[in-house]
C-alpha positions in Angstrom: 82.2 -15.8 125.6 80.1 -12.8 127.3 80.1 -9.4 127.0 80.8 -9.4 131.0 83.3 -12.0 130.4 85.3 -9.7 127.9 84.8 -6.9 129.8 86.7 -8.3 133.0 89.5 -9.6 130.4 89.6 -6.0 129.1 89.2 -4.3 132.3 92.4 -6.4 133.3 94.7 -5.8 130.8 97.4 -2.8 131.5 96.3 1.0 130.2 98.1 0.9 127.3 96.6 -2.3 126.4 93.5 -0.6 126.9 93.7 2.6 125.2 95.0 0.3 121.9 91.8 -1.8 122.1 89.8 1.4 122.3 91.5 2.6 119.7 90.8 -0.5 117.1 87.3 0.0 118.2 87.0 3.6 117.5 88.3 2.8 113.8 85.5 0.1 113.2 82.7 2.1 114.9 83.1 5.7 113.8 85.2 5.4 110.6 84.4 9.6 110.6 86.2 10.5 114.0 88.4 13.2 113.2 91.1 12.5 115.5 93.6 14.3 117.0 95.9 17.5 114.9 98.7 19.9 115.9 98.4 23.0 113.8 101.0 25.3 114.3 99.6 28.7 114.7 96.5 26.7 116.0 96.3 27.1 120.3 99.9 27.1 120.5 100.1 23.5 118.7 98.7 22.0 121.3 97.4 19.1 120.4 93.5 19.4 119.6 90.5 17.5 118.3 90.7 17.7 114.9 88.8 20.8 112.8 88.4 22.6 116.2 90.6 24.3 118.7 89.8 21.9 121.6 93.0 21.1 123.1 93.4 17.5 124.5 95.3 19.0 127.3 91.7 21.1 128.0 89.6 18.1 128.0 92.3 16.2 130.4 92.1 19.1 132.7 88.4 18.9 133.2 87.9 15.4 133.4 90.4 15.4 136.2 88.3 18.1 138.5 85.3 15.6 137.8 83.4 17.0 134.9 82.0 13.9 133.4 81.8 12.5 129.8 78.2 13.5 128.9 78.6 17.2 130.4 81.5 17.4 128.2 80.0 16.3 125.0 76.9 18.5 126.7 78.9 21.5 126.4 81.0 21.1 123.5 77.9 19.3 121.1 80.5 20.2 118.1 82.4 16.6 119.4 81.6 12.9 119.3 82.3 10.3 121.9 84.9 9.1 119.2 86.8 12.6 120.1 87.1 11.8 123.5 88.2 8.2 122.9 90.8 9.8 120.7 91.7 12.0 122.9 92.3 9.9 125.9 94.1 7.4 123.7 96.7 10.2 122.5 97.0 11.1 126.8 97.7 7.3 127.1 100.2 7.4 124.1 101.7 10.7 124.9 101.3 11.4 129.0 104.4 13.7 129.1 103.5 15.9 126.2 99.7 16.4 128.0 101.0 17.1 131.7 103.3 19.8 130.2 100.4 21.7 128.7 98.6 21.2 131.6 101.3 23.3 133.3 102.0 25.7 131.2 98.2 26.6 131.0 97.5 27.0 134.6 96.1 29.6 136.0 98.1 30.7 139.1 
């Protein structure tokens, strides 16, 4: 099989089929991704990139109004690729949590 071949298998399969791959992925690749934490005391709880007080929710936010991967990592060089795979596999896993802090942090 191809890498193209696998990629329109993978690129076919539902989101949260997706995200899981991703997820195995991330584990093999980048064994020191730090994942995702919820401190209390620590932005609210929110959920964050590990060691840092990025919120997931944040990073969501942004993406949606079309700020791209690279700038992203461009303007936070503290976080790895493997951060943002983590963090859109925890959106994926937990889509009701992130819209809510989404909500609750908008500016009106």
């Amino acid at each position: 099989m191809t890498l193209k071949e696998l990629e329109i298998q993978i690129l076919a399969l539902p989101s949260t089929e997706k995200a899981a791959i991703i997820q195995s992925l991330t584990k093999t690749i980048n064994i020191g991704a730090r994942g995702i934490t919820k401190t209390p005391g620590v932005c609210g709880g929110e959920a964050c990139i590990a060691g840092t007080r990025i919120a997931v929710w944040l990073l969501v936010e942004a993406r949606r109004i079309g700020i791209s991967e690279a700038q992203l990592l461009q303007d936070y060089p503290h976080i790895s690729a493997a951060d943002l795979v983590n963090a859109w596999v925890y959106t994926e896993a937990h889509p009701e949590e992130i819209e809510a802090a989404i909500h609750a942090n908008e500016v009106a």
